[in-house]
Backbone as CSV, one residue per row, in Angstrom:
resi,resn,N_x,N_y,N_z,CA_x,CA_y,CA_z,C_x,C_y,C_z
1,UNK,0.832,-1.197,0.000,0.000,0.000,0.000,0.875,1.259,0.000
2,UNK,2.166,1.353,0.768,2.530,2.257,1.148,3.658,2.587,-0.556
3,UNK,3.823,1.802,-1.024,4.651,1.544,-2.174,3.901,2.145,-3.599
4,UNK,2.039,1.977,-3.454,1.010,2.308,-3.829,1.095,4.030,-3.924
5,UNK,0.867,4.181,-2.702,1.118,5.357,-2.291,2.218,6.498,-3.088
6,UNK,3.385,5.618,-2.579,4.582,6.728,-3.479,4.134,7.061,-4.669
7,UNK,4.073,5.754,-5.840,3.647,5.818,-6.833,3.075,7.102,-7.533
8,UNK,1.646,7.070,-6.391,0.746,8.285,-7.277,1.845,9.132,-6.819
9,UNK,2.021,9.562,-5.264,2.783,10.469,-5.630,3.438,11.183,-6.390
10,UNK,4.709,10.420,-6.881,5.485,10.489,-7.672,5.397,10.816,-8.850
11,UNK,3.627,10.130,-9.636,2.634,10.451,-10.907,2.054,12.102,-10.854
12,UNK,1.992,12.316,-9.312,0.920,13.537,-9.272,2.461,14.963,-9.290
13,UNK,3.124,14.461,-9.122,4.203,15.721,-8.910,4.817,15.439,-10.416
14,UNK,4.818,14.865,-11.114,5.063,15.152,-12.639,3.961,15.732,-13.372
15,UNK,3.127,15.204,-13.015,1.969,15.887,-14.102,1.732,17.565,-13.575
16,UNK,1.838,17.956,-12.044,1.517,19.294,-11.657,2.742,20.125,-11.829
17,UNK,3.759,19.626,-11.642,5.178,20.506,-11.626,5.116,21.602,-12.838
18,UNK,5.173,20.792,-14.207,4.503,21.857,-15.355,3.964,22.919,-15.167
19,UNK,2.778,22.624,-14.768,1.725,23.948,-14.512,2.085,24.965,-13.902
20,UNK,2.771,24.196,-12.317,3.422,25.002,-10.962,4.027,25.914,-11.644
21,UNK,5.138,25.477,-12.494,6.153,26.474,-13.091,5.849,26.816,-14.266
22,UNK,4.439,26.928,-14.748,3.966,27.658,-15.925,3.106,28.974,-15.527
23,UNK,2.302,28.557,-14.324,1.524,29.506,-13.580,2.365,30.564,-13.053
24,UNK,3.591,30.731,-12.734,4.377,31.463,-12.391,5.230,32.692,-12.949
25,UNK,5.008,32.312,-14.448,5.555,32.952,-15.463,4.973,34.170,-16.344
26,UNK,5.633,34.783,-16.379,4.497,36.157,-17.121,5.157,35.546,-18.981
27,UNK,4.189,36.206,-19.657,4.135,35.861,-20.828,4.399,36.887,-21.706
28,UNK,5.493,37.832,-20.797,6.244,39.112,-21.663,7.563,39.651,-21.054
29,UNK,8.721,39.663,-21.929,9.570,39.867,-21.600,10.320,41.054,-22.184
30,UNK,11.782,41.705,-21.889,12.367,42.596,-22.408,13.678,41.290,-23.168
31,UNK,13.754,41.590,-24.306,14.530,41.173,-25.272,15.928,41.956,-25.810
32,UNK,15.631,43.163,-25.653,16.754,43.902,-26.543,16.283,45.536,-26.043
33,UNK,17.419,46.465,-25.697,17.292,47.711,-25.361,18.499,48.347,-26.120
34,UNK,18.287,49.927,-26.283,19.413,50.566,-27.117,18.939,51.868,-25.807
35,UNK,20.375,52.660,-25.922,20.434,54.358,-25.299,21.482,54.635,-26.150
36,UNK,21.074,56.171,-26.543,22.351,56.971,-26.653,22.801,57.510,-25.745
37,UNK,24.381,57.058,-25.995,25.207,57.460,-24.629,25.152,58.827,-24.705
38,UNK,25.355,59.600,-26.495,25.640,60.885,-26.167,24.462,62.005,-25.425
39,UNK,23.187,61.473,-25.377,22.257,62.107,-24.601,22.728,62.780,-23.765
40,UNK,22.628,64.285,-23.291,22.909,65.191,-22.772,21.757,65.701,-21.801
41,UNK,20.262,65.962,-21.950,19.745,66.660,-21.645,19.183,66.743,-20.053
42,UNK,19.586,65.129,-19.898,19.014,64.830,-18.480,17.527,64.358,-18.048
43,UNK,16.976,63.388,-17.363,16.022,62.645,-17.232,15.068,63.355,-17.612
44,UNK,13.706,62.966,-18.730,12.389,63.476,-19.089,11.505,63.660,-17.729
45,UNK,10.800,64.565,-17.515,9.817,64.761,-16.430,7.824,64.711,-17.172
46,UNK,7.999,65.611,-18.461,6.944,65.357,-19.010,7.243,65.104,-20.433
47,UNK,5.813,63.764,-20.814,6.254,63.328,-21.988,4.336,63.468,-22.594
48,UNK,4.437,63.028,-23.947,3.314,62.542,-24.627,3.611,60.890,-24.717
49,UNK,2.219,60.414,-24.571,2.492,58.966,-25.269,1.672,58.834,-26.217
50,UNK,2.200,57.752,-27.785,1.951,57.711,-28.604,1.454,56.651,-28.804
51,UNK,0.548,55.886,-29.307,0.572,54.026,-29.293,0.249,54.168,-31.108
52,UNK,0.711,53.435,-31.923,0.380,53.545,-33.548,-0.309,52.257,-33.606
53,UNK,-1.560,52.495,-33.778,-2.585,51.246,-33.438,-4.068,51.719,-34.589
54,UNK,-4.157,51.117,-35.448,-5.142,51.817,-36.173,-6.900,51.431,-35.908
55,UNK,-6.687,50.676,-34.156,-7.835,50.355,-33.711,-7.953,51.334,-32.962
56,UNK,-8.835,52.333,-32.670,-8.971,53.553,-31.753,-9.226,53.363,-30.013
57,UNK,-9.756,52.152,-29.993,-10.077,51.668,-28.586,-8.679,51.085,-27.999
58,UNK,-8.165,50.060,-28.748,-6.830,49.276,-28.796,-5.782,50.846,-28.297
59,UNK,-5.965,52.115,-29.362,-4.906,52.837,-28.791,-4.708,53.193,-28.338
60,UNK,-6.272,53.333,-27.235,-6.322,54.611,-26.298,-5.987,53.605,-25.268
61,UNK,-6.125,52.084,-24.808,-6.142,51.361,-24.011,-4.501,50.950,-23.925
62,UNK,-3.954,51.505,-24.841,-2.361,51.204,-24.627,-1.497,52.743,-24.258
63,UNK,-2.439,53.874,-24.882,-1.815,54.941,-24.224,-1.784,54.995,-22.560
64,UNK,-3.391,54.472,-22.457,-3.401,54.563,-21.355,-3.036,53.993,-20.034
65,UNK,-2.172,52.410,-20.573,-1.559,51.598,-19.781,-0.333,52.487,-19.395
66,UNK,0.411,53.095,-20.054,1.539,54.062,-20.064,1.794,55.453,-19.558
67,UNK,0.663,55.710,-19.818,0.287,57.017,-18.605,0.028,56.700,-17.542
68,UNK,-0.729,55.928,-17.164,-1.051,55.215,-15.432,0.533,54.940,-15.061
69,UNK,1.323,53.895,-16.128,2.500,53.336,-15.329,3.684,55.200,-14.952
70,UNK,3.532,55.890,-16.006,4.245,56.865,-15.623,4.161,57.444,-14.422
71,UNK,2.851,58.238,-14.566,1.872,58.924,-13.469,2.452,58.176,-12.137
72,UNK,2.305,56.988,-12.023,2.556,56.284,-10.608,4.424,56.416,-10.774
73,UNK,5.075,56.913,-11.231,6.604,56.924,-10.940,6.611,58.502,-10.483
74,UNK,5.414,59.478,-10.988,5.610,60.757,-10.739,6.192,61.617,-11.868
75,UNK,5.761,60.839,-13.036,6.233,61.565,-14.711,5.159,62.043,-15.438
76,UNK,4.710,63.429,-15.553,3.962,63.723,-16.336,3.564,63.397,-17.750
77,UNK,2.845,62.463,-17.417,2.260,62.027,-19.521,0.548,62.076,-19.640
78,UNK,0.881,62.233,-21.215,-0.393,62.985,-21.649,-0.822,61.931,-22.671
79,UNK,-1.824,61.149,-23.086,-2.178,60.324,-24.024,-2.521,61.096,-25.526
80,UNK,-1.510,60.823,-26.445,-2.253,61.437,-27.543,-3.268,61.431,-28.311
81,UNK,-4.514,60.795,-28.438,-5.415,60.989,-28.445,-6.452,62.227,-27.522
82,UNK,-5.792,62.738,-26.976,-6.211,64.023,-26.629,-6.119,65.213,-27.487
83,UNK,-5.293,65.159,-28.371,-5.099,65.916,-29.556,-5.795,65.352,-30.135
84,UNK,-5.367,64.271,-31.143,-5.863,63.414,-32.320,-6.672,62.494,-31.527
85,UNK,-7.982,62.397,-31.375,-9.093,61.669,-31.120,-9.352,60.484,-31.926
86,UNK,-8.796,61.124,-33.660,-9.761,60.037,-34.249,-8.240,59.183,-35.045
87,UNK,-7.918,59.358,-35.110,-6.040,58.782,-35.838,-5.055,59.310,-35.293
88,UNK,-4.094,58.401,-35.285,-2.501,59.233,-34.752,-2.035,60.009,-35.600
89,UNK,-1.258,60.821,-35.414,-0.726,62.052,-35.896,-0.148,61.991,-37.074
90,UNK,-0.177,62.477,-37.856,1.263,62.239,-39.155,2.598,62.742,-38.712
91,UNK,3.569,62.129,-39.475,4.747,62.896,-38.907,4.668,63.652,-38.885
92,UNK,4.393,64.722,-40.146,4.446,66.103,-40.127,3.949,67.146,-38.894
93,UNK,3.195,66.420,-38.673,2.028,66.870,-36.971,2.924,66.703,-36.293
94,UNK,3.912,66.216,-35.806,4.496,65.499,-34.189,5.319,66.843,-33.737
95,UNK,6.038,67.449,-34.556,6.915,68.770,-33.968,5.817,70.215,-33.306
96,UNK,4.886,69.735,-33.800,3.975,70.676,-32.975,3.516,69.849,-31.928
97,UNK,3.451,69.017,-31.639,3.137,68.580,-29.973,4.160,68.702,-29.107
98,UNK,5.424,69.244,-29.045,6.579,69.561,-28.395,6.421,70.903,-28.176
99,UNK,5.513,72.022,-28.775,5.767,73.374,-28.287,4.432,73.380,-27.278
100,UNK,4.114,72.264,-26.199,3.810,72.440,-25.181,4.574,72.121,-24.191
101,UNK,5.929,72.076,-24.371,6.769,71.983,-23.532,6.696,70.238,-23.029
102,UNK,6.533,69.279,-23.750,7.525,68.193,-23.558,8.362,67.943,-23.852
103,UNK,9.540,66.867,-22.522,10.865,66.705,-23.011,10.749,65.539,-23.988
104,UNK,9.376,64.841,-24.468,9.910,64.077,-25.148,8.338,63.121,-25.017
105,UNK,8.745,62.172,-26.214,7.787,61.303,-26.833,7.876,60.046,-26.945
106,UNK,7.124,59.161,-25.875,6.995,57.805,-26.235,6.190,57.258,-27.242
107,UNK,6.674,56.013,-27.883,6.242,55.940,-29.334,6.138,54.489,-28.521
108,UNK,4.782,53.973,-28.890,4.668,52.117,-29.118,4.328,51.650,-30.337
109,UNK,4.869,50.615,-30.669,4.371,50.166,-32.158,4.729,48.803,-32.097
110,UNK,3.923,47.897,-32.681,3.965,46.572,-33.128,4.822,46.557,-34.073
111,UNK,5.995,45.356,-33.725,6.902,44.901,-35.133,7.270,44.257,-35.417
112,UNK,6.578,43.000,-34.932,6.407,41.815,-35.686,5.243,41.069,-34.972
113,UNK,4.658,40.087,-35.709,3.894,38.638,-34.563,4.286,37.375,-35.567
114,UNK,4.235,36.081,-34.952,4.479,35.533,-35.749,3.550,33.860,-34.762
115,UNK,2.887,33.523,-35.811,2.002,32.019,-35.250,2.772,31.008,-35.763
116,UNK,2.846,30.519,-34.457,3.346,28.720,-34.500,2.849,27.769,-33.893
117,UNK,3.043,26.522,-34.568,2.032,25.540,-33.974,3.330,24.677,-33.303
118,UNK,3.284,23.265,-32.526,3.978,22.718,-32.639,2.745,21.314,-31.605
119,UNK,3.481,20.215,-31.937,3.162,18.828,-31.242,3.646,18.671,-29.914
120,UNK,2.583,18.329,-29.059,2.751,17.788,-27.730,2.730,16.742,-27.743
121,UNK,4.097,15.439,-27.394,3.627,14.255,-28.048,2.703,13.894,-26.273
122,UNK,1.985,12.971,-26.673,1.214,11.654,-25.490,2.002,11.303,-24.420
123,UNK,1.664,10.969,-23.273,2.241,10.544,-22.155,1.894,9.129,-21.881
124,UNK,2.912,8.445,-21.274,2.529,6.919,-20.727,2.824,6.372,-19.133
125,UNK,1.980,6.108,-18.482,2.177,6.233,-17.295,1.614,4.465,-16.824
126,UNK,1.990,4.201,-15.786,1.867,2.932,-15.430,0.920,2.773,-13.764
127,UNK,-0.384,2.536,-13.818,-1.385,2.790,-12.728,-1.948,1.451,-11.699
128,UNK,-1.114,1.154,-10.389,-1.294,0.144,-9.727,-2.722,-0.138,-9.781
129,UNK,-3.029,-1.345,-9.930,-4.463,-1.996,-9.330,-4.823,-2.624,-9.058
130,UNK,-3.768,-3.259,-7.746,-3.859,-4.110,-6.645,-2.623,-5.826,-6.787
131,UNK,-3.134,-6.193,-5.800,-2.120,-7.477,-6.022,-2.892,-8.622,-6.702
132,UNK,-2.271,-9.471,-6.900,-2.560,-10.210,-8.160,-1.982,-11.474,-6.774
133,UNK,-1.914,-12.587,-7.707,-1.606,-14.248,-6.743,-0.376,-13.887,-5.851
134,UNK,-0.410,-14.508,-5.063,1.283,-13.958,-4.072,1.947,-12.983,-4.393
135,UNK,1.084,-11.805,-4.303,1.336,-10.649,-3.821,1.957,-9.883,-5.337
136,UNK,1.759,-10.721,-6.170,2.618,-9.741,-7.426,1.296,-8.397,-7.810
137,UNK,2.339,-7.352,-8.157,1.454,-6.527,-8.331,1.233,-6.135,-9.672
138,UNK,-0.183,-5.938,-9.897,-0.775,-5.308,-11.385,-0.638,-4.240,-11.888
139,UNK,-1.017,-4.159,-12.739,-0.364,-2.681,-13.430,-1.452,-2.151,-14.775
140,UNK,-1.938,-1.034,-14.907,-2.429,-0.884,-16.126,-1.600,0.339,-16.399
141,UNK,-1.710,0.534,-18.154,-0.935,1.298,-18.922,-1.563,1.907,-19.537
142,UNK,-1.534,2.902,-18.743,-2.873,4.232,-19.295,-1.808,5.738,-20.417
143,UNK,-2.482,5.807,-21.720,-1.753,6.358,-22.724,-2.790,7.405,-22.935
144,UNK,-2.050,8.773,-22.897,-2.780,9.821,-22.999,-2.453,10.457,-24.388
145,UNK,-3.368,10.606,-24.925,-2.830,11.474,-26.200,-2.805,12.954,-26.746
146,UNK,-1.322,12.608,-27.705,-0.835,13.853,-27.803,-1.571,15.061,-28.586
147,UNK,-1.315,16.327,-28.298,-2.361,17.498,-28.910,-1.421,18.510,-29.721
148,UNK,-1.611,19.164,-30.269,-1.217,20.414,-30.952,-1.427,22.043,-30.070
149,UNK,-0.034,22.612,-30.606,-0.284,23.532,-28.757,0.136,24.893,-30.444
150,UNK,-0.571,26.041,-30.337,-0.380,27.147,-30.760,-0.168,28.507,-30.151
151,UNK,0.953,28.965,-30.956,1.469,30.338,-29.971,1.728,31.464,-30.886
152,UNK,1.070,32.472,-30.708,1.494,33.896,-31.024,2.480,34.736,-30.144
153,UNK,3.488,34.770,-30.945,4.718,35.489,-30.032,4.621,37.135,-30.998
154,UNK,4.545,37.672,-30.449,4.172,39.177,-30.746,5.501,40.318,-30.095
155,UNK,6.224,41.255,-31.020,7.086,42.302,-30.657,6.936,43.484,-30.641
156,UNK,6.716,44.163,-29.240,6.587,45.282,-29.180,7.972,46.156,-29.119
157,UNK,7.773,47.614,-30.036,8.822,48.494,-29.993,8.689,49.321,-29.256
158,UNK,9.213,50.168,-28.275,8.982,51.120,-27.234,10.272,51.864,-27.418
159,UNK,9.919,53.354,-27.973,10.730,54.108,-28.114,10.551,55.817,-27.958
160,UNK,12.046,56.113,-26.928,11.633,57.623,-26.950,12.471,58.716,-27.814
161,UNK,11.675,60.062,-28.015,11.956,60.704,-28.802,12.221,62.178,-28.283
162,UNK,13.185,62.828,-28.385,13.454,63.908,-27.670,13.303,65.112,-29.052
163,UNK,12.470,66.162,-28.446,12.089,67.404,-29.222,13.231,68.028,-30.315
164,UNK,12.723,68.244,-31.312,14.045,68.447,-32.565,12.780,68.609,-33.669
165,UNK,13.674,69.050,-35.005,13.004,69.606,-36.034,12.535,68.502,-36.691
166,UNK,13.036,67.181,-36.774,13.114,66.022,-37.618,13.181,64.557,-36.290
167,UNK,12.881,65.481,-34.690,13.079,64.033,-33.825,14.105,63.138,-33.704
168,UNK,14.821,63.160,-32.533,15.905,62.404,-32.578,15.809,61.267,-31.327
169,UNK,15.892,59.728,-32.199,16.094,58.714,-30.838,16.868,58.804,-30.166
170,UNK,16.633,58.772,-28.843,17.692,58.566,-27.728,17.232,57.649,-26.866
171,UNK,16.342,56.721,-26.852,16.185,55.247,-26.530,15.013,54.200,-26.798
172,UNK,15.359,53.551,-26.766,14.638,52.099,-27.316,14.627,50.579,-26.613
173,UNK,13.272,49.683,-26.540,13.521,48.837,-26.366,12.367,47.879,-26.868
174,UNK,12.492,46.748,-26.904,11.791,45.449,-27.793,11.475,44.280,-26.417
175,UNK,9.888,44.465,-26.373,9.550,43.071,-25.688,8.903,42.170,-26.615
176,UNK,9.074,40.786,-25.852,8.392,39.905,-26.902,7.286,39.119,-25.925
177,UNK,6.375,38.983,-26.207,4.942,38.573,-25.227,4.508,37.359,-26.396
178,UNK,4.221,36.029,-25.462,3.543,35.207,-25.973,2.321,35.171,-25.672
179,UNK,1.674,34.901,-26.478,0.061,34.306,-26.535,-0.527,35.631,-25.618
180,UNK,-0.432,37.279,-26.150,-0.938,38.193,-25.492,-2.345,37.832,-25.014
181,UNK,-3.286,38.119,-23.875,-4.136,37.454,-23.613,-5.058,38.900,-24.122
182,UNK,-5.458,39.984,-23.653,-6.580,41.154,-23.923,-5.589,42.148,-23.935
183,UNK,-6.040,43.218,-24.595,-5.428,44.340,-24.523,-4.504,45.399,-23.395
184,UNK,-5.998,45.448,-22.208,-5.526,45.707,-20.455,-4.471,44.657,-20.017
185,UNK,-4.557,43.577,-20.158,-3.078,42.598,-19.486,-1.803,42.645,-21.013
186,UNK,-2.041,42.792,-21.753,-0.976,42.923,-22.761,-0.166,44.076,-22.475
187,UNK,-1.282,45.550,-23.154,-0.416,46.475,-22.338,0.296,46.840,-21.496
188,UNK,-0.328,46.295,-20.253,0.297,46.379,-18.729,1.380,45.765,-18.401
189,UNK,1.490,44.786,-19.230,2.504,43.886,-19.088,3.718,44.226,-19.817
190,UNK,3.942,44.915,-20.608,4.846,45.576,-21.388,5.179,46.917,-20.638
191,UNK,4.011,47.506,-20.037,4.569,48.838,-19.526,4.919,48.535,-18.219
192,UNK,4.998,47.937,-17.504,5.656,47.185,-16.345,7.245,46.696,-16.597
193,UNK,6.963,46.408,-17.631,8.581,45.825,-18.004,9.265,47.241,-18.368
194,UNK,8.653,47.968,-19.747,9.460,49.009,-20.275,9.945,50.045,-19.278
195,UNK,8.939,50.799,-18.430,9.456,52.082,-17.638,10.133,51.564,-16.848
196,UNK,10.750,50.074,-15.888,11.663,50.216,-15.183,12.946,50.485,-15.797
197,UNK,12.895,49.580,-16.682,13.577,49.958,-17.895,14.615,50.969,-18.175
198,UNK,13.408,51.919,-18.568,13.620,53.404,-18.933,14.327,54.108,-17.265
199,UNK,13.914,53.828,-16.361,14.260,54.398,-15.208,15.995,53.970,-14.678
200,UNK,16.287,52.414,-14.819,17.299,51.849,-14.734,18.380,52.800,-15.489
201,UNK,17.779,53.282,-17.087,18.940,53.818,-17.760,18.345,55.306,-17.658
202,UNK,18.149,55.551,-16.722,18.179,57.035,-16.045,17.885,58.167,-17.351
203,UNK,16.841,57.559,-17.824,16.445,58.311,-19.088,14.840,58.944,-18.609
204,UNK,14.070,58.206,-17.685,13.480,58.935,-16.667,13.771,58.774,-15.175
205,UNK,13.825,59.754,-14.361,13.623,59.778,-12.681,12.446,59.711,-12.108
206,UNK,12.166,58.432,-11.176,10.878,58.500,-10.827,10.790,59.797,-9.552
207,UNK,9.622,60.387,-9.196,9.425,61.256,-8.116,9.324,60.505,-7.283
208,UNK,10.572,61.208,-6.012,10.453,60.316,-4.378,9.465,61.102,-3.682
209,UNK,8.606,59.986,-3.064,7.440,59.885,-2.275,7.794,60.407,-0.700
């Protein structure tokens, strides 16, 4: 019995371990960051944010993941759709949103996704069920079958832009999020990653509390 016992054990901590350490995992990461070293001007305090999203709900719901995450560091940002309501700006437009005195412009944009499938093969596991003549024990061989698992891995660009006639980058960075779930946890999940980010390379200062 007690041998019984281990068994499942041993069955039930393989099959849950997966999950344990799948449930744990966020499904967006930072991949790749750029700064210019020669940046001079010193940490942004107020910015615009931009999201290039040609769904109007989608953009305002990603400006607005980015203004909340600022706002809570103590960085003034403004969602652009407060200007442009109904489309994002053309380039030509963007040098006039700087003569309200921002140091600068966050830009989000999608730049790449890409769907993949791949095979989960079947599992085979071996399930006591009791003793058999002098004590030998039985066994059934229970075969689970294998499925097809699909993933959208999606790249977001997050980049800022400091006031100039023609806009000049002075930093950047690329997350990659699998299987984004809604817009509110996609966003959030990227702007959680990006502004520490941005703060680490002292390109913004959060306000001390």
């Amino acid at each position: 019995m007690r041998r019984q016992i281990k068994i499942f054990l041993l069955y039930s901590s393989i099959v849950l371990l997966p999950v344990i350490l799948l449930s744990g995992c966020t499904s967006s990461r930072l991949i790749d960051s750029w700064k210019d070293q020669t940046y001079k001007r010193g940490a942004m305090k107020n910015v615009l944010v931009l999201a290039i999203n040609n769904n109007k709900t989608k953009r305002r719901i990603w400006e607005n993941s980015f203004v909340t995450a600022l706002r809570e560091k103590g960085i003034k940002a403004i969602p652009s759709y407060r200007y442009y309501p109904n489309d994002v700006p053309e380039e030509k437009d963007i040098p006039e949103l700087f003569k309200d005195n921002y140091d600068g412009i966050v830009l989000i944009q999608k730049v790449s996704e890409e769907n993949k499938k791949y095979h989960i093969p079947g599992d085979l596991y071996f399930q006591p069920i009791g003793f058999r003549r002098w004590y030998a024990r039985g066994y059934m061989v229970i075969r689970t079958p294998g499925y097809f698992e699909r993933e959208t891995i999606t790249q977001i660009e997050t980049t800022l832009w400091e006031p100039s006639e023609d806009g000049k980058l002075i930093w950047s960075a690329i997350t990659e999020s699998v299987n984004p779930y809604s817009p509110q946890t996609f966003s959030k999940e990227v702007s959680d990653i990006v502004i520490p980010k941005m703060i680490s390379d002292r390109i913004i200062i959060p306000r001390r509390k």
